[in-house]
C-alpha positions as CSV (number, residue, x, y, z in Angstrom):
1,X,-0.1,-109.2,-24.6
2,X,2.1,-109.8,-21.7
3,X,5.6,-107.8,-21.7
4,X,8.2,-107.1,-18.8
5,X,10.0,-104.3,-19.1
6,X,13.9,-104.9,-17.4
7,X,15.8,-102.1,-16.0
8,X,18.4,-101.8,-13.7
9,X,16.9,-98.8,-12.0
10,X,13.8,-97.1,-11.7
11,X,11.5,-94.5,-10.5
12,X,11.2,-92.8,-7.9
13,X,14.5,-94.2,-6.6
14,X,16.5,-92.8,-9.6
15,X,15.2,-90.2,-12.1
16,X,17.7,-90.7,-14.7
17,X,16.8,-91.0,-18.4
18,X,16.8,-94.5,-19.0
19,X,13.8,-94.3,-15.6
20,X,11.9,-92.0,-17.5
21,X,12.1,-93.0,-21.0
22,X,11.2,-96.9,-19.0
23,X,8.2,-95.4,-17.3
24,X,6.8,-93.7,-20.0
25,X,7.0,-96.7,-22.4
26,X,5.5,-98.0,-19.4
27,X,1.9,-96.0,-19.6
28,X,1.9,-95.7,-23.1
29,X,2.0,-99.4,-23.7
30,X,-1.0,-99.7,-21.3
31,X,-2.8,-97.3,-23.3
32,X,-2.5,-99.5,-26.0
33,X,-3.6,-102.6,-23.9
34,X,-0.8,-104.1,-23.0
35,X,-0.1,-106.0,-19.3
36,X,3.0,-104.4,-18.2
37,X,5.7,-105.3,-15.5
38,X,8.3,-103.4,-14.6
39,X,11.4,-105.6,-13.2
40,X,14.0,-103.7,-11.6
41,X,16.6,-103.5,-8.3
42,X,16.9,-101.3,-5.7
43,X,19.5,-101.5,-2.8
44,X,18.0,-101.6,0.5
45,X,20.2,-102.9,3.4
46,X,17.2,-103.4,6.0
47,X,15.8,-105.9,3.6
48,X,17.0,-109.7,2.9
49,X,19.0,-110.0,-0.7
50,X,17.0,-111.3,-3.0
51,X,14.2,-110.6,-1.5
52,X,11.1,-108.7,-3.9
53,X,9.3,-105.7,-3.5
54,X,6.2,-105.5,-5.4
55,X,4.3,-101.7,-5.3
56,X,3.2,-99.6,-8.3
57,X,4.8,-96.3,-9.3
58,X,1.9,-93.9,-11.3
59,X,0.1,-96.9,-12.6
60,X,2.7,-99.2,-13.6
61,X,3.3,-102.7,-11.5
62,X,6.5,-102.7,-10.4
63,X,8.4,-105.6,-8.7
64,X,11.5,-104.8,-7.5
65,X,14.4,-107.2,-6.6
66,X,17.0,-106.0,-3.6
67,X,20.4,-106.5,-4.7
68,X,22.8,-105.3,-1.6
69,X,25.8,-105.9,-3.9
70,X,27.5,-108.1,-1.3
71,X,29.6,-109.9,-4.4
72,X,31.7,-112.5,-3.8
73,X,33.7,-112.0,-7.0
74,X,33.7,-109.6,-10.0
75,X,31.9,-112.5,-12.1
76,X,29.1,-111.7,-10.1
77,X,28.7,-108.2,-11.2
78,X,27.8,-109.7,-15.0
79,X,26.6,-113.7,-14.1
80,X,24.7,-114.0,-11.4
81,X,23.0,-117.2,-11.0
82,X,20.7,-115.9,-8.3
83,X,19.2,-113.3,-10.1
84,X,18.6,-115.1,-12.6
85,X,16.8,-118.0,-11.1
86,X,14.6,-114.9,-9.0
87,X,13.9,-113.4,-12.3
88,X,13.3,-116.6,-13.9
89,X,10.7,-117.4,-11.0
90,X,9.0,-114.1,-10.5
91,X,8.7,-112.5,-14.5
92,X,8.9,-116.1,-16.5
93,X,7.0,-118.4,-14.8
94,X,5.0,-116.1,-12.3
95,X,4.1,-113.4,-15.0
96,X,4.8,-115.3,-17.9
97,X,5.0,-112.5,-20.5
98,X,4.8,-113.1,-24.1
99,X,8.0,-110.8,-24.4
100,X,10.7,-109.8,-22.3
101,X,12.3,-106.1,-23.5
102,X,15.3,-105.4,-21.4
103,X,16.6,-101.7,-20.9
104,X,19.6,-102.7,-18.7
105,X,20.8,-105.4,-17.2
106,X,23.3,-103.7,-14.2
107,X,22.7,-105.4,-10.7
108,X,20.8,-108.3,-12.7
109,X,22.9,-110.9,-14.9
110,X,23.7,-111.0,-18.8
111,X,22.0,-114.7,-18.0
112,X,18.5,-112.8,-18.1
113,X,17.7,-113.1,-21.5
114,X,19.2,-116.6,-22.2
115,X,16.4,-117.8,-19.0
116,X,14.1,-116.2,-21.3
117,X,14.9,-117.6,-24.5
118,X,15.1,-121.2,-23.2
119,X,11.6,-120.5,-22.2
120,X,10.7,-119.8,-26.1
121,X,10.2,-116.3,-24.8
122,X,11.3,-113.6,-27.5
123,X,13.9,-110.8,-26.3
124,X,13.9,-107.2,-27.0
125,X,17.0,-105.3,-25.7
126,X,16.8,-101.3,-26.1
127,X,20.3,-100.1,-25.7
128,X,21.0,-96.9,-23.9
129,X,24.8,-97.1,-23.0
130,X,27.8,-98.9,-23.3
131,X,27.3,-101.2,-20.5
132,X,27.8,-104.5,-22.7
133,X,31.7,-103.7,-23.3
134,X,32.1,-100.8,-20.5
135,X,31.4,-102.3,-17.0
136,X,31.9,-99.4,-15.2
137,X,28.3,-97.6,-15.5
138,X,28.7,-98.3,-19.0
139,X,29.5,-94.4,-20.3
140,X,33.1,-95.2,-20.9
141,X,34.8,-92.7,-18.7
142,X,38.0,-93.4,-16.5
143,X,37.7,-92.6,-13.0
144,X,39.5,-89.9,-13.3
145,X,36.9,-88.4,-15.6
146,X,38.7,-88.9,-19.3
147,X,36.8,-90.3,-22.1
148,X,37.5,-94.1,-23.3
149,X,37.7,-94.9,-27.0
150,X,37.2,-98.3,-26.4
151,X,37.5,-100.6,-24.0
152,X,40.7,-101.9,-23.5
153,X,41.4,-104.9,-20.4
154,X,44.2,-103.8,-19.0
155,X,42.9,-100.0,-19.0
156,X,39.6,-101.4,-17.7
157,X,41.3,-103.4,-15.1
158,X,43.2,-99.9,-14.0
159,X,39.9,-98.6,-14.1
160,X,38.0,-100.9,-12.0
161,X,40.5,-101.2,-9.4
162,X,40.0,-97.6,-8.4
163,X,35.9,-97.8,-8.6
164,X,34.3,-99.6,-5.8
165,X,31.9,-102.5,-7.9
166,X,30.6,-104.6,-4.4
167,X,29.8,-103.6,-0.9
168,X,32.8,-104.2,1.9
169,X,31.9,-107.6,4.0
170,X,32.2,-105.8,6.8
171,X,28.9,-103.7,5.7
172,X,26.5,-107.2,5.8
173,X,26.4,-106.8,9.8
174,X,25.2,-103.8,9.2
175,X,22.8,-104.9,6.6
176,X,21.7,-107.9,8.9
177,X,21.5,-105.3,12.3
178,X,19.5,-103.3,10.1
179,X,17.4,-106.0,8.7
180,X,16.6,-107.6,12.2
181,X,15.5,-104.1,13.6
182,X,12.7,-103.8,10.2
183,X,11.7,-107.7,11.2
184,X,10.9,-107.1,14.9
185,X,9.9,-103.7,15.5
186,X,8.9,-102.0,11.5
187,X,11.7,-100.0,11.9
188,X,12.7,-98.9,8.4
189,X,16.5,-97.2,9.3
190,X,17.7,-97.8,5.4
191,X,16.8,-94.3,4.3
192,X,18.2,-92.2,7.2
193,X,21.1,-94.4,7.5
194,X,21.7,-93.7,3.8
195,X,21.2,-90.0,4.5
196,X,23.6,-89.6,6.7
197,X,26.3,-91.4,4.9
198,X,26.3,-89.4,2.0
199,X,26.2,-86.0,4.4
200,X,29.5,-87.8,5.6
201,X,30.8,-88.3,2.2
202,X,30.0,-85.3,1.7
203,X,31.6,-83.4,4.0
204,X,34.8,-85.6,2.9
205,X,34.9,-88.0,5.8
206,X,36.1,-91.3,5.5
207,X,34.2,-94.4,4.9
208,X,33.5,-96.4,7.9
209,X,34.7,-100.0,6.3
210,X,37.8,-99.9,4.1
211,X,37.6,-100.9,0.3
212,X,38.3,-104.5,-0.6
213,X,40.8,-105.3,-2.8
214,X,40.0,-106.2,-6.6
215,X,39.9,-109.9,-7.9
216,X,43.1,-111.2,-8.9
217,X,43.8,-111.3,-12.4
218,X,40.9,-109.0,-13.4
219,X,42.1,-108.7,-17.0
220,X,41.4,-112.3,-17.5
221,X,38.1,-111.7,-15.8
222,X,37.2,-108.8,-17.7
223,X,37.9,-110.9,-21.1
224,X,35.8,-113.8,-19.7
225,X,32.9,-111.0,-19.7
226,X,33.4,-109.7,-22.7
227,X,32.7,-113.5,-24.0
228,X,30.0,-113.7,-21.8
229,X,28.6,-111.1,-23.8
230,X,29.1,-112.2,-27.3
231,X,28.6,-115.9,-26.7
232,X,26.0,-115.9,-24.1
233,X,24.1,-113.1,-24.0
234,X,23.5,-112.1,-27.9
235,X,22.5,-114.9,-29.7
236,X,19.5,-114.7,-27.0
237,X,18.4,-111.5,-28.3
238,X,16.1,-111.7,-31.1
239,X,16.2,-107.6,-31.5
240,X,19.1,-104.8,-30.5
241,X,17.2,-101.3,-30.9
242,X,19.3,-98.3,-30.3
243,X,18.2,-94.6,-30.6
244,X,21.6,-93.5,-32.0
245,X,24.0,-94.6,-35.1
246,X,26.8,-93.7,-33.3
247,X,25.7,-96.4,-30.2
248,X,25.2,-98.9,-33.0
249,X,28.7,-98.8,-34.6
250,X,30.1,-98.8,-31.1
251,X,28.5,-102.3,-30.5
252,X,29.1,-103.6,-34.3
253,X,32.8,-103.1,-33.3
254,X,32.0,-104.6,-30.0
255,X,30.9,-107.9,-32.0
256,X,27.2,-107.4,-32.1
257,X,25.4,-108.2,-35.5
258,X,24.4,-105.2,-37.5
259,X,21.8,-107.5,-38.9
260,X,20.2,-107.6,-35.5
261,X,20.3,-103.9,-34.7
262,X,18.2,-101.3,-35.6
263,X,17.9,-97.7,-34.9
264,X,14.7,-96.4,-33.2
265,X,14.5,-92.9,-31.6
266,X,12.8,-92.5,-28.4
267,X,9.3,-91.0,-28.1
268,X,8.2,-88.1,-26.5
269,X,5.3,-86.5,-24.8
270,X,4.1,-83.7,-26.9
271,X,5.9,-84.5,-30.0
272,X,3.2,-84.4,-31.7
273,X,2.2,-81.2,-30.9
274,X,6.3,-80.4,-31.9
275,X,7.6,-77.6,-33.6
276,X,8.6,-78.1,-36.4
277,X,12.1,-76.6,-36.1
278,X,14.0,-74.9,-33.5
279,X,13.1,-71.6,-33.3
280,X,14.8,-68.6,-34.1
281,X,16.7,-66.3,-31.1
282,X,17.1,-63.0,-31.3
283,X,20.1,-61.4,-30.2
284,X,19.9,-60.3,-26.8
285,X,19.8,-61.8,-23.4
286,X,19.3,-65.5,-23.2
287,X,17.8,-67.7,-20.6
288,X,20.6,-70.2,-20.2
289,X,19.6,-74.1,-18.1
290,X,20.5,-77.2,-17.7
291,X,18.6,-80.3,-16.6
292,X,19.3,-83.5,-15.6
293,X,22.0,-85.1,-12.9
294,X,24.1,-83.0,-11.2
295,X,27.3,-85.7,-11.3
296,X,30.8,-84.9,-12.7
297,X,29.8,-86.8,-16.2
298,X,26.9,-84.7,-16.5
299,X,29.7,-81.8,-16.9
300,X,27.8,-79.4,-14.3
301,X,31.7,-78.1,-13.4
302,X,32.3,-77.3,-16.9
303,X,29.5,-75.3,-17.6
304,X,29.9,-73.4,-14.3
305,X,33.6,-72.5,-15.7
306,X,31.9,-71.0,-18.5
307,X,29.7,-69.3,-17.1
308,X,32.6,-67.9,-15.1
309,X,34.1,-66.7,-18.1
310,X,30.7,-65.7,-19.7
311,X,30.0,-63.4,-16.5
312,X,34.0,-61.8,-16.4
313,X,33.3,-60.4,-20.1
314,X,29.8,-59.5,-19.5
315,X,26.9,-61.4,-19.1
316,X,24.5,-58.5,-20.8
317,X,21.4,-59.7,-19.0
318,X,21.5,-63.4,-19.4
319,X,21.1,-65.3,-17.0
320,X,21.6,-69.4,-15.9
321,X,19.8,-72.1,-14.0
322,X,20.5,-75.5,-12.8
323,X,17.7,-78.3,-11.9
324,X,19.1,-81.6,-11.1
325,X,20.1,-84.0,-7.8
326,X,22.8,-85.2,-7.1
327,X,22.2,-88.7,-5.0
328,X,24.6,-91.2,-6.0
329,X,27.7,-88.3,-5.6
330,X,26.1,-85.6,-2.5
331,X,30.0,-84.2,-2.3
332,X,29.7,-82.8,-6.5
333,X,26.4,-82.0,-5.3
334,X,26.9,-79.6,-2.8
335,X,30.1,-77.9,-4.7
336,X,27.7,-76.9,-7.3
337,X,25.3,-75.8,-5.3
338,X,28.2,-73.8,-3.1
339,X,29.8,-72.1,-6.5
340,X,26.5,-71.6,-8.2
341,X,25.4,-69.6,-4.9
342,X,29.0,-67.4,-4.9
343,X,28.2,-67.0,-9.2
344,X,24.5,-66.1,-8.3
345,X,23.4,-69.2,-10.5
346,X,20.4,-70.8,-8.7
347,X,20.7,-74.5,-8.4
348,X,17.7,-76.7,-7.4
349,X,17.1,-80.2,-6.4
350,X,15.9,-82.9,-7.8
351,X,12.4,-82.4,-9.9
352,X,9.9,-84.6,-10.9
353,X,9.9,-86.0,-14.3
354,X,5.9,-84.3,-14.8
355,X,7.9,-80.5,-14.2
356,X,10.0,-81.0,-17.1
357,X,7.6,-79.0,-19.4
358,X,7.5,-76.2,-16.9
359,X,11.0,-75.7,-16.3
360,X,11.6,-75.9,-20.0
361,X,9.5,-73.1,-20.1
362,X,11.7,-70.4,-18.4
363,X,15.0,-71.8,-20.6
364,X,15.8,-69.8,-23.6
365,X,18.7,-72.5,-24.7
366,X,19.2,-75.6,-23.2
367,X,22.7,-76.5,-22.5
368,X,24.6,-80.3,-22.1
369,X,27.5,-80.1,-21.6
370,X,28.0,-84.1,-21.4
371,X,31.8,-85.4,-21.3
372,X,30.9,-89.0,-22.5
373,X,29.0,-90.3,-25.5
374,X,25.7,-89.8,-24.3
375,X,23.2,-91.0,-27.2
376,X,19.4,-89.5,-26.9
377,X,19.6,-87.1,-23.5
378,X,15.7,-87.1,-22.6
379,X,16.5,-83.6,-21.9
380,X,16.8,-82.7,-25.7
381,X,14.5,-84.8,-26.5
382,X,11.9,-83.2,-24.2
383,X,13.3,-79.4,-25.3
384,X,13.6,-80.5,-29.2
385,X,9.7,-80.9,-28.9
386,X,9.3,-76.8,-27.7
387,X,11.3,-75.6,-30.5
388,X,14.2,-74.7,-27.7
389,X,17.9,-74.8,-29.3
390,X,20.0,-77.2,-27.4
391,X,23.9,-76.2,-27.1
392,X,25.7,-79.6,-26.7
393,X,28.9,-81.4,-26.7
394,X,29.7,-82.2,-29.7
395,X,30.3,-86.0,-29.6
396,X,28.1,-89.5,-29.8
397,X,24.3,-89.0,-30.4
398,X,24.2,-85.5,-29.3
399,X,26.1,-84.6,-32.3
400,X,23.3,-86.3,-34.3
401,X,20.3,-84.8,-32.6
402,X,21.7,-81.3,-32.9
403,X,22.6,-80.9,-36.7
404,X,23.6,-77.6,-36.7
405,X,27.1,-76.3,-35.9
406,X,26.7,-73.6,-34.1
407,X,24.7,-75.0,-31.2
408,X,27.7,-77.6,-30.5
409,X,31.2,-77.2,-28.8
410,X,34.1,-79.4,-28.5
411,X,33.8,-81.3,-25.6
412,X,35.3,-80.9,-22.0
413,X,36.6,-77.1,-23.5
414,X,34.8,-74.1,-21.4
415,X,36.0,-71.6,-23.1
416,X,34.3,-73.0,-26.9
417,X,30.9,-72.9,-24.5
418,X,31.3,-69.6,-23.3
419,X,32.6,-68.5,-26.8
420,X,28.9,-70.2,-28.5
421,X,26.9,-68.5,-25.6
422,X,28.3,-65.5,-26.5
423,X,27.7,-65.7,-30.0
424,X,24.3,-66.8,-29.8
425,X,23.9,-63.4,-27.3
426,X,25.5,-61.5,-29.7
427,X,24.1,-62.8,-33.1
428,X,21.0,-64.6,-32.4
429,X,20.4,-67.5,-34.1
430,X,18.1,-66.7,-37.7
431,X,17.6,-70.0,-39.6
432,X,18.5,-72.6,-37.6
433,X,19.1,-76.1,-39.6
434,X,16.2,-77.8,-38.7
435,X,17.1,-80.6,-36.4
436,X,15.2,-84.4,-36.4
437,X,12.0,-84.4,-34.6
438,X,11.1,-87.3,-32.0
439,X,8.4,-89.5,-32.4
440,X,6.0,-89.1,-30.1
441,X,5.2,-91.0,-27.1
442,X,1.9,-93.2,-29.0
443,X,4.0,-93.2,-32.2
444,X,6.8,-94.5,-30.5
445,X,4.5,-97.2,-28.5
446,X,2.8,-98.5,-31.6
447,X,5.6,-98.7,-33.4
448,X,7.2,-100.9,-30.7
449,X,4.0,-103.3,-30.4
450,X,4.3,-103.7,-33.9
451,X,8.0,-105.3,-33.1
452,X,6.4,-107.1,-30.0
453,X,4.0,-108.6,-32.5
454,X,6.8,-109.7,-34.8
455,X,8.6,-111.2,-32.7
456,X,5.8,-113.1,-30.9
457,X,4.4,-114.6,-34.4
């Protein structure tokens, strides 16, 4: 069997957890005999748009397709009739899988799967965000950082005025300098170039090209891509798999079909070795960490104020540490790092997602501290499988991966997470409610073969 796998990202350009979780689908699939072909975009200014990129990443054939993000309109942020005739020449008629299973479809077109379903070729769609109704990154949060309930036009016009969605024109000289320079003398300038713009950023200096102005009438454009999404995009979808309930009712009110959607948690490496609860803590200094991104949604800045306030009434011997990058915002980046380095909290790069394991082992309690509705954080998953309590926000699918009440905190309130890291210093933690455990990796890989297979009957 044939299958692409569609993302909008992927490794080693960005580490997040839709990359991972992708990747290791990836390898697992092959184990099980499956042709694999990750199809993905990366922005790369010394390159020609649309142009492809074929390499592997750790076994898996990748093909990646550069999208510069020099849009002409909004419209082309969701439908894209490029993209979709590259992806309809490279995956369906180049690869020709017997399945197409998107992740994401940011940078690429809601038009993917309806090339693929003309073609007779099924569609698998594994949601991890809000994406299809929240076109801002898809985690509904404001710009200002507040949480969304739903997405309303005019507050998602507001929004979207105020965060940048296309490259200024005035970057594609640039972009064509930069691209002339790779064509005549191999001289590859994207990465330093890119380097030193976000050390500008973040040392607060101004952009070098002014943002454009918005789209007129963007609440009318906004509305034409929410039909997009109902009328277009879903009825090409044979499947909707989400690893959360809470993501599922969010896109039942959205207009999905609950008959269409399933729940399916996300496998993980070692789950079958898994504990089979958390374990107990005894009171006592704890080894506090986070892992993941270091961005503002991540709530990094929120768990620093805790600490703050965890340190000022004692910190009895505990201590905290922060792995994660910070590439798409260097300027939040380097304040954490700065405030973790006054507050004697270490803060290190990015890691690899193969030290996950090792870092895990010198964490105690695993705190997430997310401000939006994150649904399966591969970062609980991966600490869920070592028997390591997780203390999380308690909202979306983190509230339904950690059962137990005393290892979740209102979200967005510091002083409720310094108030549970105390407690858990103080008290321990005896009997924990036992929380759900991941499938693992194979289980999880099988198990979505076996929908491959139905769907290609």
């Amino acid at each position: 069997m044939k299958v692409c796998l569609v993302t909008h990202q992927f490794l080693p350009d960005h580490r997040s957890g839709v990359e991972v979780y992708t990747h290791r689908l990836a390898r697992a699939l092959q184990d099980l005999g499956v042709e694999v072909l990750v199809y993905t975009t990366r922005k790369d200014l010394s390159r020609r748009e649309g142009s492809l990129v074929e390499e592997e990443w750790e076994g898996v054939p990748v093909c990646r397709a550069i999208r510069n993000l020099f849009h002409e309109s909004f419209v082309r942020t969701y439908e894209d009739p490029e993209a979709e005739r590259l992806f309809e020449t490279r995956v369906l008629e180049d690869f020709g899988p017997d399945l197409v299973h998107v992740h994401h479809l940011l940078h690429h077109s809601l038009g993917l799967p309806e090339r693929a379903r003309e073609r007779g070729i099924p569609v698998l769609f594994t949601l991890h965000d809000y994406w299809l109704e929240c076109p801002r990154f898809g985690q509904f949060l404001r710009v200002d950082g507040t949480l969304c309930t739903r997405a309303d036009l005019e507050d998602c016009a507001r929004c979207l005025r105020r965060s940048p969605w296309r490259n200024p024109p005035q970057l594609a000289k640039v972009a064509t300098a930069l691209r002339l320079l790779r064509q005549t003398t191999s001289l590859d300038l994207q990465a330093p170039l890119q380097r030193l713009w976000r050390k500008r950023k973040a040392k607060g200096g101004h952009p070098s090209f002014p943002e454009i102005p918005p789209d007129p009438g963007l609440e009318r454009l906004l509305a034409a891509r929410r039909s997009q999404v109902l009328e277009r995009l879903v009825p090409a979808v044979d499947l909707f798999l989400s690893p959360s309930n809470f993501l599922i009712e969010k896109m039942v009110a959205l207009g999905l079909p609950r008959e269409r959607m399933r729940k399916q948690a996300l496998g993980i490496p070692g789950a079958e070795r898994a504990q089979p609860q958390v374990r107990e803590l005894a009171p006592g200094p704890l080894r506090f960490g986070y892992l993941g991104s270091v961005l503002p949604p991540k709530g990094v800045h929120l768990l620093l104020d805790a600490w703050e306030r965890f340190v000022r009434e004692g910190a009895e011997g505990s201590s905290l540490r922060i792995h994660g990058g910070s590439g798409s915002d260097p300027a939040y980046g380097d304040r954490i790092r700065e405030r973790g380095r006054r507050m004697g909290v270490p803060v290190s790069g990015s890691y690899a997602p193969g030290d996950i394991g090792e870092l895990l082992e010198g964490v105690d309690v695993l705190v997430v501290p997310s401000l939006w509705y994150e649904n399966s954080p591969v970062t609980i998953l991966d600490a869920r499988v070592r028997g390591i309590p997780c203390l999380v926000s308690d909202l979306g699918g983190m509230r339904e991966l950690v059962p137990d009440e005393r290892l979740r905190f209102a979200m967005g309130d510091a002083g409720a997470l310094s108030d549970r890291m105390r407690s858990l210093v103080r008290d321990g933690l005896s009997e924990p409610i036992p929380s759900p455990v991941p499938p693992s990796l194979e289980e999880d890989a099988r198990k979505t073969l076996s929908v491959y297979r139905s769907m290609c009957r």
